[in-house]
C-alpha positions in Angstrom: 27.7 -25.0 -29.1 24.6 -23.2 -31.0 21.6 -22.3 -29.3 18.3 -23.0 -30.3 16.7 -20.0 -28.7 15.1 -17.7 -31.4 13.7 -14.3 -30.6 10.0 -15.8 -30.0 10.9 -17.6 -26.8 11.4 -14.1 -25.6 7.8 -12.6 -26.6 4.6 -13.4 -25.0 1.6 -14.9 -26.8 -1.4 -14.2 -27.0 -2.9 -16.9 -24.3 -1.3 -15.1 -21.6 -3.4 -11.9 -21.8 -6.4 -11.5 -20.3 -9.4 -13.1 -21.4 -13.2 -11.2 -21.2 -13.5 -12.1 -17.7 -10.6 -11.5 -16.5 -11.0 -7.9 -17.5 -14.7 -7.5 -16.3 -12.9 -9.0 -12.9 -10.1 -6.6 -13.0 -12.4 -3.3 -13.8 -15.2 -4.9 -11.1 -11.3 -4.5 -8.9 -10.3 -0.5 -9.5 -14.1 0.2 -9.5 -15.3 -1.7 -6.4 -13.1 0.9 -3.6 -14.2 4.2 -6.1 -17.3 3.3 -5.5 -16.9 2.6 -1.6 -14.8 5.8 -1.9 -17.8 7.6 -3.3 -20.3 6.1 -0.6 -18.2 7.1 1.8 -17.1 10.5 1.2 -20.6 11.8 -0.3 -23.2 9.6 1.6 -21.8 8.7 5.0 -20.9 11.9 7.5 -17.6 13.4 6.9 -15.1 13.8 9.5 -14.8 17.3 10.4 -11.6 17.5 12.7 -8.5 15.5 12.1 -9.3 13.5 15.6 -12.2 12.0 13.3 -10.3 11.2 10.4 -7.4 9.7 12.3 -9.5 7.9 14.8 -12.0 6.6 12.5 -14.6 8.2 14.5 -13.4 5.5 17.6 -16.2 3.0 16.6 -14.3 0.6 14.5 -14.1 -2.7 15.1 -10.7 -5.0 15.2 -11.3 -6.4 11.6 -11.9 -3.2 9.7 -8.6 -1.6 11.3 -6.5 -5.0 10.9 -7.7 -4.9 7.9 -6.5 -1.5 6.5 -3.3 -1.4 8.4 -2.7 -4.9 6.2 -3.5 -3.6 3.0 -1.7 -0.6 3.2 1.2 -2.4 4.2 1.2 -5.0 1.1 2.0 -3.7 -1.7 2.5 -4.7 -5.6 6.6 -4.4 -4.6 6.5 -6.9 -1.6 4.1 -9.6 -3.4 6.5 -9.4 -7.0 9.9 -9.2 -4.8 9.2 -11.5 -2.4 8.7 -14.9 -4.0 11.9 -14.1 -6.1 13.7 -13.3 -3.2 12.8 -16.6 -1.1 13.6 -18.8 -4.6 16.8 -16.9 -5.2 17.9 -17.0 -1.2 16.1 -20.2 0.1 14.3 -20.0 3.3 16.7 -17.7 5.0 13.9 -15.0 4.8 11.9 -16.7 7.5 14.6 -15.6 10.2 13.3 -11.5 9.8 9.8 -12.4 10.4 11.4 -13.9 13.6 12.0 -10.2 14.6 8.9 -9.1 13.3 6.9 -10.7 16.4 9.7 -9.6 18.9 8.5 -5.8 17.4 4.4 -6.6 17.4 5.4 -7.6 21.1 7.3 -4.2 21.9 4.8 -2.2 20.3 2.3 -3.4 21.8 3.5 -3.9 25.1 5.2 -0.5 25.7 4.4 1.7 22.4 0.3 1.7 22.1 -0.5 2.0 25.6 1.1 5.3 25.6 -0.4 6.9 22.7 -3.6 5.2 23.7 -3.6 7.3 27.3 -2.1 10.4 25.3 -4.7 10.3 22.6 -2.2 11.0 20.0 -3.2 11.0 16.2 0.4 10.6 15.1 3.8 9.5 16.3 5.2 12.9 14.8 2.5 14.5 17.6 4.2 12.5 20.6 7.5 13.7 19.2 6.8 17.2 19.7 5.8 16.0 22.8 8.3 14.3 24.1 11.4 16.4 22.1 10.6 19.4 20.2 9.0 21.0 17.3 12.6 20.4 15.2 12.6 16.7 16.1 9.1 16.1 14.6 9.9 18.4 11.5 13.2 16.3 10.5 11.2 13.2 11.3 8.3 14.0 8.9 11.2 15.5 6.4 12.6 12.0 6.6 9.4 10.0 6.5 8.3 11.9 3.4 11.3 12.0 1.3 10.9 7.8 2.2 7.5 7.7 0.5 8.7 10.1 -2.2 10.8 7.4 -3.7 8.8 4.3 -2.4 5.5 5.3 -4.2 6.9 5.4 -7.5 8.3 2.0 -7.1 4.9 0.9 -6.5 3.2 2.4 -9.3 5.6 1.3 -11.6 5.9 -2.6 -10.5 2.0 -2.8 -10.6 1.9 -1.2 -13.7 4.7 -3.3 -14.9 2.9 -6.4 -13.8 -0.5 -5.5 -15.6 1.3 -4.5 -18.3 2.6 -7.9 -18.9 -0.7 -9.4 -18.7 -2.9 -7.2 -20.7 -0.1 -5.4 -23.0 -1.6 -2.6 -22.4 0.9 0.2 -22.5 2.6 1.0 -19.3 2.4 4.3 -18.8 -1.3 4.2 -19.4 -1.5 1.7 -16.1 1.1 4.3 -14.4 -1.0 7.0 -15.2 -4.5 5.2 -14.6 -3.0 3.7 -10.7 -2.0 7.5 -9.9 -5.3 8.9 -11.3 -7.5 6.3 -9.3 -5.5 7.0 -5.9 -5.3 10.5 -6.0 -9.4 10.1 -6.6 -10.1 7.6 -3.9 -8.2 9.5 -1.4 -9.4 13.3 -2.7 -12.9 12.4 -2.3 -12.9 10.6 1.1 -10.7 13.0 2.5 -12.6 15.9 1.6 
C-alpha cells in the first residue's frame, strides 16, 4: 500500500508564522516585565536586607503574591506537556490534582502557621532550625541540582515553541529567554 505523504506535509508554511501583530504583541510581552523590572529596581526603594526581599516589604496584598507564586509555578513545560499528556492518557490526570488540595490543606493548616510565628524567609532557614546546618546544606544541594536540570528544560521548550511559530532560529530564542531573565532578575535584585 503506497503512501501519499510527500515531504511537504512535514514542513510548515508560511501562514503559520507570525504575522505584524503578532510580533508587536510578542515584543510588547518580553518588554512589558523589563520595563516593570527597570521601574522597580531603579525608581521604587530597593530592599536592603534579605527580610525585605523575601517578605516583599510585608505590604503586599493577596493578589500580587497569588499572583507570583502562580506564574512562577507555570511554566512553558507544564502548558506544552500537559494537554498532550491528558489526550494521550484521558482524564486520569484529574486524580493528582485530587492530592493537590489534600497538600494546600496541610500546608496551610499546619506548615504556614509555623513559619508565619517564626518569621522565617526560607524552608532551608527552619531546617537549620529544626535539624542542623548539614540538613539544610544537602537540602539546598538537592534543591539546586533540581533546578539545574529543570531550567534548561524550560528554556529550551519555550524556545522550541517560538521557534515553530516565528522560524526564527532556536538558539537565538534560547539565548534571548536566558539573556532577558538573567536581566530582569539582576536588576531588581540589585
Amino acid at each position: 500500500m503506497a503512501s501519499n505523504v510527500t515531504e511537504d506535509d512535514f514542513n510548515f508554511s508560511t501562514s503559520l508564522l507570525f504575522d505584524w501583530f503578532e510580533f508587536l504583541v510578542f515584543i510588547l510581552m518580553l518588554a512589558l516585565p523589563t520595563l516593570i523590572g527597570l521601574y522597580h529596581g531603579c525608581y521604587k526603594g530597593k530592599q536592603n536586607t534579605v527580610s525585605e526581599y523575601m517578605h516583599g516589604g510585608k505590604n503586599m496584598g493577596v493578589f500580587p503574591v497569588t499572583m507570583s507564586l502562580l506564574t512562577s509555578h507555570v511554566s512553558s513545560t507544564s502548558i506544552l506537556i500537559l494537554p498532550s499528556e491528558v489526550y494521550a492518557y484521558g482524564t486520569q490526570m484529574v486524580a493528582t490534582y485530587i492530592f493537590t488540595f489534600v497538600i494546600i490543606y496541610i500546608v496551610s493548616s499546619f506548615y504556614l502557621p509555623v513559619f508565619y510565628k517564626l518569621q522565617l524567609n526560607s524552608p532551608y532557614e527552619y531546617l537549620e532550625k529544626r535539624f542542623n546546618h548539614t540538613v539544610r546544606l544537602m537540602t539546598s544541594f538537592m534543591i539546586t541540582i533540581s533546578v539545574i536540570c529543570h531550567i534548561p528544560l524550560v528554556i529550551f521548550t519555550t524556545a522550541l515553541a517560538l521557534n515553530q511559530v516565528t522560524g526564527f532560529s532556536l538558539h537565538t530564542f534560547a539565548l534571548s529567554i536566558s539573556l532577558i531573565c538573567i536581566f530582569y532578575t539582576s536588576v531588581v535584585i540589585i
